[in-house]
DRENSE-157853 format. One record per residue (C-alpha): residue in three letters; residue number from 1; x negated, y, z. Coordinates in steps of 0.5 Angstrom, whole numbers. Example, Ala and Ser with C-alpha at 12.3 -4.5 7.8 and 13.67 -1.06 7.14 Angstrom:
2
vexse->Ala	seke->1	X->-25	Y->-9	Z->16
vexse->Ser	seke->2	X->-27	Y->-2	Z->14
***
This chain:
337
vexse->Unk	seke->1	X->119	Y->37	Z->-205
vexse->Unk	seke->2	X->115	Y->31	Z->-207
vexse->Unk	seke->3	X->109	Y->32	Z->-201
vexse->Unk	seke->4	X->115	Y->33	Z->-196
vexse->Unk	seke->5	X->118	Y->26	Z->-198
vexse->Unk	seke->6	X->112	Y->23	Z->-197
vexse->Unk	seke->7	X->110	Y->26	Z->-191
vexse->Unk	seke->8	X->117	Y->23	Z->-189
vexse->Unk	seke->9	X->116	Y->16	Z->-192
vexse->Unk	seke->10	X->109	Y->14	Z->-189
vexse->Unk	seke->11	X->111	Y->18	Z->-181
vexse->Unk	seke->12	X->118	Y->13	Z->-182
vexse->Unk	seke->13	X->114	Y->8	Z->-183
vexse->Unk	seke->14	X->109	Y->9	Z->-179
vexse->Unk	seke->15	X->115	Y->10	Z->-173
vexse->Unk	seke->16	X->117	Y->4	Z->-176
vexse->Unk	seke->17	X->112	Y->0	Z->-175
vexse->Unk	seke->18	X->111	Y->2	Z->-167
vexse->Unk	seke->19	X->118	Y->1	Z->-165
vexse->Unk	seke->20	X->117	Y->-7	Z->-168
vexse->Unk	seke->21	X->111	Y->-7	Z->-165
vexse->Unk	seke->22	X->114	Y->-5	Z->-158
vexse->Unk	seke->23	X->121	Y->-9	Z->-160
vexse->Unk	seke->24	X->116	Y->-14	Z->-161
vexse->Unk	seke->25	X->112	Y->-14	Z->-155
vexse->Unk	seke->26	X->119	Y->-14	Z->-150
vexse->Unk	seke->27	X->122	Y->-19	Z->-154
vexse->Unk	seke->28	X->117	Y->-25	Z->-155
vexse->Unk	seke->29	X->120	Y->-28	Z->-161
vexse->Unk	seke->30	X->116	Y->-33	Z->-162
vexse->Unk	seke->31	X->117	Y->-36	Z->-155
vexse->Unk	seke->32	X->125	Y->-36	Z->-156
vexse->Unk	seke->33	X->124	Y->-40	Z->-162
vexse->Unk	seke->34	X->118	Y->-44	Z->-159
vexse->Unk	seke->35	X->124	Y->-46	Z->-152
vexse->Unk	seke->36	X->130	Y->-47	Z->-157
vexse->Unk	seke->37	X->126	Y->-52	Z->-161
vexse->Unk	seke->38	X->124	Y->-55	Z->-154
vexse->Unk	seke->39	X->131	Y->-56	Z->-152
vexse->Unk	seke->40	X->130	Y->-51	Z->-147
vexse->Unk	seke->41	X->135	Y->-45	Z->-146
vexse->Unk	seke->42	X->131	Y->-39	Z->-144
vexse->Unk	seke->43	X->136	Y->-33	Z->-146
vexse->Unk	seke->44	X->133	Y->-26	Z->-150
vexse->Unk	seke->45	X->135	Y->-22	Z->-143
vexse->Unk	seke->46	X->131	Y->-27	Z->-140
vexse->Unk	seke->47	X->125	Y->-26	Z->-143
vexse->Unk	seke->48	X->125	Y->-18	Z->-144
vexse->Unk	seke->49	X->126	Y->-18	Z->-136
vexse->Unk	seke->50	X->120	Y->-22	Z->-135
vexse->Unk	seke->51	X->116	Y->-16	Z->-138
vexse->Unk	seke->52	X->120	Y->-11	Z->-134
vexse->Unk	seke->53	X->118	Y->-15	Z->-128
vexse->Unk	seke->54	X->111	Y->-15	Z->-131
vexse->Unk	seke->55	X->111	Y->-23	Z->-131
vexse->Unk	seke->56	X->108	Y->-26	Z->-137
vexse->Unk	seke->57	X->114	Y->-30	Z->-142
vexse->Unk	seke->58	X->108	Y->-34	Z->-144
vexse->Unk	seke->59	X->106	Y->-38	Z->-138
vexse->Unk	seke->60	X->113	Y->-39	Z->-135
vexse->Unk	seke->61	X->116	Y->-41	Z->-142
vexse->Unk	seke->62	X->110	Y->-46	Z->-143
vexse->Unk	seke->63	X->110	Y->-49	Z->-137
vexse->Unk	seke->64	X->118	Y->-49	Z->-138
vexse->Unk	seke->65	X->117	Y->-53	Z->-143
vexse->Unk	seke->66	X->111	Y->-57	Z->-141
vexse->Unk	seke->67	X->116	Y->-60	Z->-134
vexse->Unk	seke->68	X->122	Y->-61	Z->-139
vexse->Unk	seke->69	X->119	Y->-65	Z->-143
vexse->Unk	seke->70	X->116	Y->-69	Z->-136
vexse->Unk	seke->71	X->123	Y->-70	Z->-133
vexse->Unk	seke->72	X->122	Y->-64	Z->-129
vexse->Unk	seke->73	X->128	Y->-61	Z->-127
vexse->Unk	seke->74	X->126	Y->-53	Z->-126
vexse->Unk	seke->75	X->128	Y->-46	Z->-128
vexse->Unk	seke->76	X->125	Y->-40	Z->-131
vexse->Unk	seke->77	X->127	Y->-36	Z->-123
vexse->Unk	seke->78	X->123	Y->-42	Z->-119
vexse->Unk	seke->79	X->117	Y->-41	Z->-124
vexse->Unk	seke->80	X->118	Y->-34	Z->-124
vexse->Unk	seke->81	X->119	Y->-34	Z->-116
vexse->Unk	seke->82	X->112	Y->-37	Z->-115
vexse->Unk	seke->83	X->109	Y->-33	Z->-120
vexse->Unk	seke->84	X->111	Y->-27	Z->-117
vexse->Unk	seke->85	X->107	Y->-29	Z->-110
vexse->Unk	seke->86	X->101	Y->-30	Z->-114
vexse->Unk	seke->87	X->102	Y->-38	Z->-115
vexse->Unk	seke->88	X->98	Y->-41	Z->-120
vexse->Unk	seke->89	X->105	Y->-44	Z->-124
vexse->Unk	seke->90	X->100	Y->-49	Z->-130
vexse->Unk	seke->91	X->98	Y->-51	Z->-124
vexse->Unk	seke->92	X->104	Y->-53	Z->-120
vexse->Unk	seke->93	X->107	Y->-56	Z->-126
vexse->Unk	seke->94	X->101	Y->-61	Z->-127
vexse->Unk	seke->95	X->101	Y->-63	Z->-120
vexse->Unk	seke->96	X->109	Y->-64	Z->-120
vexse->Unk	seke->97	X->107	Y->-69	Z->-127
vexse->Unk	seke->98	X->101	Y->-73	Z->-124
vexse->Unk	seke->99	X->106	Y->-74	Z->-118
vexse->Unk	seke->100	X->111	Y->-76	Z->-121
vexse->Unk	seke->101	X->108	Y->-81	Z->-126
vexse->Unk	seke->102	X->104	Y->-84	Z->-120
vexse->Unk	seke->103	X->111	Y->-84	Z->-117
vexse->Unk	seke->104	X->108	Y->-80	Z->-111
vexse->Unk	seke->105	X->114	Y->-76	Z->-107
vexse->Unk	seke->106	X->113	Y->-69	Z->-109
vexse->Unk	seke->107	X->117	Y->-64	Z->-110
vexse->Unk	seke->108	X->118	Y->-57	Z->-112
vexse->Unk	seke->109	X->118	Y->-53	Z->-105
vexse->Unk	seke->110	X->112	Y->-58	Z->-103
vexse->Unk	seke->111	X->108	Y->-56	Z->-109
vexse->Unk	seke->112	X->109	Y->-48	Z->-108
vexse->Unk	seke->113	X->107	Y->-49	Z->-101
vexse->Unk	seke->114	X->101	Y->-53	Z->-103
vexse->Unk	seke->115	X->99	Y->-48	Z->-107
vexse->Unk	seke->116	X->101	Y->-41	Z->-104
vexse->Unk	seke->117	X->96	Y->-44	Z->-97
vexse->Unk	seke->118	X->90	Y->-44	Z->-102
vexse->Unk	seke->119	X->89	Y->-51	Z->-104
vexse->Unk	seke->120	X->89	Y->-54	Z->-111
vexse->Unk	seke->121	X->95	Y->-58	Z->-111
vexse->Unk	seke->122	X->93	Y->-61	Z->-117
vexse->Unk	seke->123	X->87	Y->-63	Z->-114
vexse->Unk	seke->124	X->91	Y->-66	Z->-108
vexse->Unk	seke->125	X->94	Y->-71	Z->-112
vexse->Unk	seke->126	X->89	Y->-73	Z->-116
vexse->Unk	seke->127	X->85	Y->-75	Z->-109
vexse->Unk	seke->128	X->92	Y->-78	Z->-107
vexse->Unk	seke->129	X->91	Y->-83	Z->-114
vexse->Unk	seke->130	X->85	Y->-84	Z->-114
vexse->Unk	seke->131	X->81	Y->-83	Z->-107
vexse->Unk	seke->132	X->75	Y->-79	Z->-106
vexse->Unk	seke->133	X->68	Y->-81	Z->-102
vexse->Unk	seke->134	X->65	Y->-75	Z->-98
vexse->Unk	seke->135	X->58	Y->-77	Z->-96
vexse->Unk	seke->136	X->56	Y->-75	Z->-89
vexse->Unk	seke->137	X->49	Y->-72	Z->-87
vexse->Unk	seke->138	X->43	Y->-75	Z->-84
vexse->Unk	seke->139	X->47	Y->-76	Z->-76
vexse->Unk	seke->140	X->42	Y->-77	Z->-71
vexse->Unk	seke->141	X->43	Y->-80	Z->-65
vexse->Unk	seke->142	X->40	Y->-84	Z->-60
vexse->Unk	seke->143	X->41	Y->-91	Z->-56
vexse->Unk	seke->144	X->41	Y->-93	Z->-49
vexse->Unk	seke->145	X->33	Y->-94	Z->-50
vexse->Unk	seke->146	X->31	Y->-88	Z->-52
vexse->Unk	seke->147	X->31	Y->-90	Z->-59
vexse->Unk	seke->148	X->33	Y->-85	Z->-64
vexse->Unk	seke->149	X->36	Y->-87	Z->-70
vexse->Unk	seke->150	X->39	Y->-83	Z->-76
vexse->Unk	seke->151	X->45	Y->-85	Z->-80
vexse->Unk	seke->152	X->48	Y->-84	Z->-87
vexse->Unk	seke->153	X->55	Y->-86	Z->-87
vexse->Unk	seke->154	X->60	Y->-85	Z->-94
vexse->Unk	seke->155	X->68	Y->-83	Z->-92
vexse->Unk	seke->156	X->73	Y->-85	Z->-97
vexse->Unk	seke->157	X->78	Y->-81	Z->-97
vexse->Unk	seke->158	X->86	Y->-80	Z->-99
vexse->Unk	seke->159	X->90	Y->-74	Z->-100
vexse->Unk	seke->160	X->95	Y->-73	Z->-95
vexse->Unk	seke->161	X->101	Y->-69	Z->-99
vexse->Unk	seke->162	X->105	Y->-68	Z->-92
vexse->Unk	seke->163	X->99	Y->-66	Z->-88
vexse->Unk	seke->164	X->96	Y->-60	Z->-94
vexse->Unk	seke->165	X->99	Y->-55	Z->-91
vexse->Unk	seke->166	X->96	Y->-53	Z->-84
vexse->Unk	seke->167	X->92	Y->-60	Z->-84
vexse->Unk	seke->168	X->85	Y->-59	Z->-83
vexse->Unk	seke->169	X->80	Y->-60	Z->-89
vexse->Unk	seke->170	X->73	Y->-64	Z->-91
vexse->Unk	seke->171	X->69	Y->-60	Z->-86
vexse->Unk	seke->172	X->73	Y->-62	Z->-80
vexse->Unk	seke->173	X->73	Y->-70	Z->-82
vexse->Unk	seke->174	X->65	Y->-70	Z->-83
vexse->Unk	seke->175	X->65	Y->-67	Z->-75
vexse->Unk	seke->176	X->69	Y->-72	Z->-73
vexse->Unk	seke->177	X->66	Y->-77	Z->-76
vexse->Unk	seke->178	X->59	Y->-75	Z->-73
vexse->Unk	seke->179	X->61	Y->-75	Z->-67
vexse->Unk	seke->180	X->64	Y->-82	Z->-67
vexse->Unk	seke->181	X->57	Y->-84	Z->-70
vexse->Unk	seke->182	X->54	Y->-81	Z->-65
vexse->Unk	seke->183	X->59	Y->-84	Z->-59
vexse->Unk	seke->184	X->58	Y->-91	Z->-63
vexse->Unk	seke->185	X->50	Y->-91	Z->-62
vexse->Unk	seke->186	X->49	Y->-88	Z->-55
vexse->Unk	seke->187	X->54	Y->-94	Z->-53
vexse->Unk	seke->188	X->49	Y->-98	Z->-55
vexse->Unk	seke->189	X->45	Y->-102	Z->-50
vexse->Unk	seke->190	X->39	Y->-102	Z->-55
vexse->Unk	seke->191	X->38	Y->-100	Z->-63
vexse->Unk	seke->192	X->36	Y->-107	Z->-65
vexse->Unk	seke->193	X->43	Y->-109	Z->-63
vexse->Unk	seke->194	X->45	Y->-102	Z->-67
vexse->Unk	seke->195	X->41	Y->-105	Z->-73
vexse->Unk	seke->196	X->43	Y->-111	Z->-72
vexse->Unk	seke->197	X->51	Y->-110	Z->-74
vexse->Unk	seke->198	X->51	Y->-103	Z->-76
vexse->Unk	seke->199	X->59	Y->-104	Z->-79
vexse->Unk	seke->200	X->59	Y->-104	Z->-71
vexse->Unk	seke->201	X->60	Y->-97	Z->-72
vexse->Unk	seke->202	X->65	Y->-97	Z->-77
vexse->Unk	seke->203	X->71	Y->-100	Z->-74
vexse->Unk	seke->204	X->69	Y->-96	Z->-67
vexse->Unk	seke->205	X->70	Y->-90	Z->-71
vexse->Unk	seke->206	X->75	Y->-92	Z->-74
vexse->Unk	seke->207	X->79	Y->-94	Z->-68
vexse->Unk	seke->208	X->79	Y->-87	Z->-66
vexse->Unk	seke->209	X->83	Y->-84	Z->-71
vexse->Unk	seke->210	X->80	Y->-78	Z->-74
vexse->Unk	seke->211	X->84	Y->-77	Z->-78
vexse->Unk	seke->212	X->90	Y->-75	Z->-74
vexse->Unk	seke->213	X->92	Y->-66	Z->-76
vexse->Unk	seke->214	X->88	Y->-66	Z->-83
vexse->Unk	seke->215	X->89	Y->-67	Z->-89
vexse->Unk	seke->216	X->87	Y->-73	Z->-91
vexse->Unk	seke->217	X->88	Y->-81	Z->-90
vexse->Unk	seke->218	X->81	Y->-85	Z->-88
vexse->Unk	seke->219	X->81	Y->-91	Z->-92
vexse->Unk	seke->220	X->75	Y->-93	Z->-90
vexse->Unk	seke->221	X->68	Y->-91	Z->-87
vexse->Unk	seke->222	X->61	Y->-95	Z->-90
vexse->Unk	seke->223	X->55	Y->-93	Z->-87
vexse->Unk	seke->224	X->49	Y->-93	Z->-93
vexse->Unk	seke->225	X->43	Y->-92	Z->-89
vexse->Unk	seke->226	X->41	Y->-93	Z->-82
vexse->Unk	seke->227	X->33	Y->-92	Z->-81
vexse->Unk	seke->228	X->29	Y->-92	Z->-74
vexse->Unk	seke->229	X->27	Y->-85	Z->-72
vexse->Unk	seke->230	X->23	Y->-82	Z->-66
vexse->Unk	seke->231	X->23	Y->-86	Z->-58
vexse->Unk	seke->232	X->26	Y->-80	Z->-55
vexse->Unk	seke->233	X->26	Y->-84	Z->-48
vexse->Unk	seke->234	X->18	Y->-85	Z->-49
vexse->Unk	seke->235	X->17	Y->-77	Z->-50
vexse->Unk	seke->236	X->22	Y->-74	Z->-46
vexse->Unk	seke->237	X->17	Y->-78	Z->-40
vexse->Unk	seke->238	X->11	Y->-75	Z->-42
vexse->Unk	seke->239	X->15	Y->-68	Z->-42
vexse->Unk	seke->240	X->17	Y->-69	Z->-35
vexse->Unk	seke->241	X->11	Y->-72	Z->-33
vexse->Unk	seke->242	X->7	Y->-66	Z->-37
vexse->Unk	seke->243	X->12	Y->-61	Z->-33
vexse->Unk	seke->244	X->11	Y->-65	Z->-27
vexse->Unk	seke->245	X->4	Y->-64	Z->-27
vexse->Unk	seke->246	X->4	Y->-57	Z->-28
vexse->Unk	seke->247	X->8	Y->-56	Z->-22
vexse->Unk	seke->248	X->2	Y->-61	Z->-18
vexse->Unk	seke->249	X->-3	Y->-56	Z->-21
vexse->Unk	seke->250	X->1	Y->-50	Z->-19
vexse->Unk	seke->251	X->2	Y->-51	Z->-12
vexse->Unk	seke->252	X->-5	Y->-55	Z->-11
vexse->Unk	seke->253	X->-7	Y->-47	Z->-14
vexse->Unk	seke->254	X->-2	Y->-45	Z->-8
vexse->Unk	seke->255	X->-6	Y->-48	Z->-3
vexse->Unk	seke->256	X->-13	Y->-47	Z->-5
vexse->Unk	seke->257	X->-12	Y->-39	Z->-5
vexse->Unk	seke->258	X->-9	Y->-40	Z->1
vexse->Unk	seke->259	X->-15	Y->-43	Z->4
vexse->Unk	seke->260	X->-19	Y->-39	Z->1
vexse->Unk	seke->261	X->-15	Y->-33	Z->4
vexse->Unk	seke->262	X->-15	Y->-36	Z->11
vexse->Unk	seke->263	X->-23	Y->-38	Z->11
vexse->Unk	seke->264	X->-24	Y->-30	Z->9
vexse->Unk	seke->265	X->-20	Y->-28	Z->15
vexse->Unk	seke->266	X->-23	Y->-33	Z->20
vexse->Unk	seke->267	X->-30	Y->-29	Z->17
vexse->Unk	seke->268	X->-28	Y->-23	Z->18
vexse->Unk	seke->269	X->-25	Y->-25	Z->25
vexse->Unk	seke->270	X->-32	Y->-28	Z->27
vexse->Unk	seke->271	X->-36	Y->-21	Z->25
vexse->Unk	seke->272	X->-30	Y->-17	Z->30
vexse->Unk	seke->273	X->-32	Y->-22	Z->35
vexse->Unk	seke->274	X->-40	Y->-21	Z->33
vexse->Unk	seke->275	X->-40	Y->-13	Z->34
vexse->Unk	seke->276	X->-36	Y->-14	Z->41
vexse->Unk	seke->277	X->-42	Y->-18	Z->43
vexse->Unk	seke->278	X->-47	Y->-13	Z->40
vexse->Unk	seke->279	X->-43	Y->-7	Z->43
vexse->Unk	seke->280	X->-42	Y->-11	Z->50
vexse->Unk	seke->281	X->-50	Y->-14	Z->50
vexse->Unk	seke->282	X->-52	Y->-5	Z->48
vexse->Unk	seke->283	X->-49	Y->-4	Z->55
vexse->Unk	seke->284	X->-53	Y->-8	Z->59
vexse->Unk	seke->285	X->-60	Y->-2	Z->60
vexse->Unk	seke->286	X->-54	Y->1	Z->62
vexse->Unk	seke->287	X->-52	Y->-3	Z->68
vexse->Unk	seke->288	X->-59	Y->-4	Z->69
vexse->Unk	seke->289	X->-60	Y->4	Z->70
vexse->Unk	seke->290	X->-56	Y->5	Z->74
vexse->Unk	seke->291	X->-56	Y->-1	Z->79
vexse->Unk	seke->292	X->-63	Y->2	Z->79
vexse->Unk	seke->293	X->-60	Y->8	Z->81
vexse->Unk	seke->294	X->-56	Y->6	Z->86
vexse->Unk	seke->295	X->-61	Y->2	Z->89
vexse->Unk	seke->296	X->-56	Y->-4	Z->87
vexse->Unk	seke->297	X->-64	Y->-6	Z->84
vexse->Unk	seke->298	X->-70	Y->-7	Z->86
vexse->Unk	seke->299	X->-76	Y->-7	Z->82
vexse->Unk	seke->300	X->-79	Y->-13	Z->84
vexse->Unk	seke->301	X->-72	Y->-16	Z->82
vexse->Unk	seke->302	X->-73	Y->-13	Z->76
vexse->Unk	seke->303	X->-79	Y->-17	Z->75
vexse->Unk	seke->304	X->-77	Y->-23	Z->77
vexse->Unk	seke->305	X->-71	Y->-23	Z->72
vexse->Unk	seke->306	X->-76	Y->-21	Z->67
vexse->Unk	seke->307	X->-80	Y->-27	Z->69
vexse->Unk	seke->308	X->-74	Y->-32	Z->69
vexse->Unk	seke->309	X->-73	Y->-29	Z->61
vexse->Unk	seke->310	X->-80	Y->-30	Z->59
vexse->Unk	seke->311	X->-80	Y->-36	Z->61
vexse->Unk	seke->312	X->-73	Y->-38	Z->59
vexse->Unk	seke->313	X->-76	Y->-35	Z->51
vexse->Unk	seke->314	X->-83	Y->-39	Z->51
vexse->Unk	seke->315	X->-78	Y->-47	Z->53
vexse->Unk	seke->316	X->-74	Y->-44	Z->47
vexse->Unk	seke->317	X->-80	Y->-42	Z->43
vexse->Unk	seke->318	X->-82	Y->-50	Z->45
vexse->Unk	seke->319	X->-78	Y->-53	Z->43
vexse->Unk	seke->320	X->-76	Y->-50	Z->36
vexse->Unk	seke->321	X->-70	Y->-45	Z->37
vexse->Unk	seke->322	X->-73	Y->-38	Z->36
vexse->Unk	seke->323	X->-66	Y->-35	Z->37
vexse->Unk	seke->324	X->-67	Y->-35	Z->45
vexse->Unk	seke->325	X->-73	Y->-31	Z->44
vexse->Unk	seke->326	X->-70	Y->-26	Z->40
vexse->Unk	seke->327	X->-64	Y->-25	Z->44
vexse->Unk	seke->328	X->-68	Y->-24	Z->50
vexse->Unk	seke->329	X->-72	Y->-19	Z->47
vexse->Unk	seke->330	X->-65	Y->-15	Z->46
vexse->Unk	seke->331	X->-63	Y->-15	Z->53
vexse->Unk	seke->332	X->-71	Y->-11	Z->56
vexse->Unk	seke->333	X->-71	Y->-4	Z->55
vexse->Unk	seke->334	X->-74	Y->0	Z->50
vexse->Unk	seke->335	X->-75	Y->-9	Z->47
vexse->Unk	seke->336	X->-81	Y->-9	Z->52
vexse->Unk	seke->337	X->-82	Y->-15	Z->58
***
């Protein structure tokens, strides 16, 4: 009987010591007592329904705390709202405390909306208080004598509160700025004028107005450093010149083979009317024998036009030219006189 009694105190105990954990766990206690001592009302109920609804008591009941003591009119619903859309409550509560010692106007739903879009509220406000300086990269651009130069600019910036959600971010301010670094140089009648007075290109980008739909205020625009980079103008000459030099080369090529090609045609024109003179000279024995033939020739004719060629080939031989001799040997048949 005494075992069955003790079996039965320890599992009471223990079931006991269960339910105060999970009375404890549904019902934060401490943090009751932690808001009443802080002057806020936050009910029993209203804790048990945060972890029903899976929200964690300790941050919203902190940073209840935290904004009631700031002077920040909220309640545990909004903070629970934002929560609940996956916003970052410590977060918010320390924007809205920065803004409203620094007596910037910020409100609640401003806050939340800043938030939910992705960007650190906090951060966007201390950014309001305290401008941040963005250092551009190297821009190069090139002035109206092909001068290059290369630029480094610092953009002091301020936050924007009504422009964070949908303006445009640091990536778009140091694109615009380029490109009016850039716009400014090639204006530029020379680089020495550039070099000159280089706070020229600030106030022609500031004119611009590149802050229009970001997210932030420009407040001004300094350029750190300028040096002289490569003549653009000087080697985009000798590339055209190389270029055109090529193209010279190419149509002088196009011309040569061209020639090339009609001195080969004229030859082998020259060798086609060769062979018709050799195949019309073959066919003079057979005139000859025939005129023979037909009695259009004598024999005594014959001799005399043999003589008259003899002759002819002998004045030739004289004066140097072999080549009479060896044509007329061409024209005597069986090449006897």
């Amino acid at each position: 009987m005494d075992m069955t009694n003790s079996a039965f105190i320890l599992f009471s105990a223990f079931a006991a010591l269960i339910l105060l954990f999970v009375f404890l766990y549904f019902v934060p206690v401490n943090l009751w007592i932690t808001a009443i001592f802080s002057n806020v009302k936050v009910g029993i109920g209203e804790l048990i329904g945060m972890r029903i609804r899976k929200v964690p008591p300790s941050i919203i009941v902190n940073s209840l705390i935290t904004a009631t003591k700031a002077g920040l009119d909220l309640t545990t619903n909004d903070l629970e709202t934002h929560y609940l859309a996956s916003g970052n409550v410590p977060n918010v509560i320390r924007a809205l405390i920065s803004a409203d010692k620094a007596n910037i106007n910020l409100s609640f739903k401003q806050a939340t909306a800043i938030d939910l879009a992705g960007r650190d509220v906090f951060e966007a406000v201390q950014i309001s208080v305290n401008p941040k300086v963005i250092n551009t990269p190297n821009v190069a651009a090139v002035a109206a004598d092909g001068i290059q130069l290369i630029a480094k600019a610092r953009v002091t910036v301020r936050a924007n509160i009504a422009q964070l959600v949908g303006g445009a971010g640091e990536e778009t301010i140091l694109a615009r700025v380029g490109e009016g670094i850039v716009t400014s140089i090639g204006s530029a009648q020379n680089h020495k004028s550039v070099l000159e007075n280089p706070d020229k290109i600030s106030k022609l980008v500031l004119e611009r107005g590149l802050d229009a739909g970001t997210a932030f205020e420009i407040l001004s625009i300094d350029i750190a450093d300028i040096d002289v980079g490569t003549n653009i103008g000087a080697k985009l000459q000798i590339d055209q010149a190389s270029a055109d030099l090529k193209v010279a080369e190419a149509r002088a090529e196009e011309r040569r083979a061209m020639a090339v090609a009609l001195e080969q045609e004229m030859k082998a024109k020259s060798v086609e009317m060769r062979a018709k003179v050799i195949e019309a000279e073959a066919d003079i024995p057979k005139a000859i024998s025939e005129a023979f033939r037909s009695g259009n020739l004598g024999i005594m004719d014959y001799y005399r036009m043999e003589n008259i060629k003899s002759d002819t080939d002998m004045r030739s031989t004289i004066a140097g030219d072999d080549s009479g001799s060896s044509d007329s040997s061409k024209g005597t048949i069986g090449g006897k006189k």
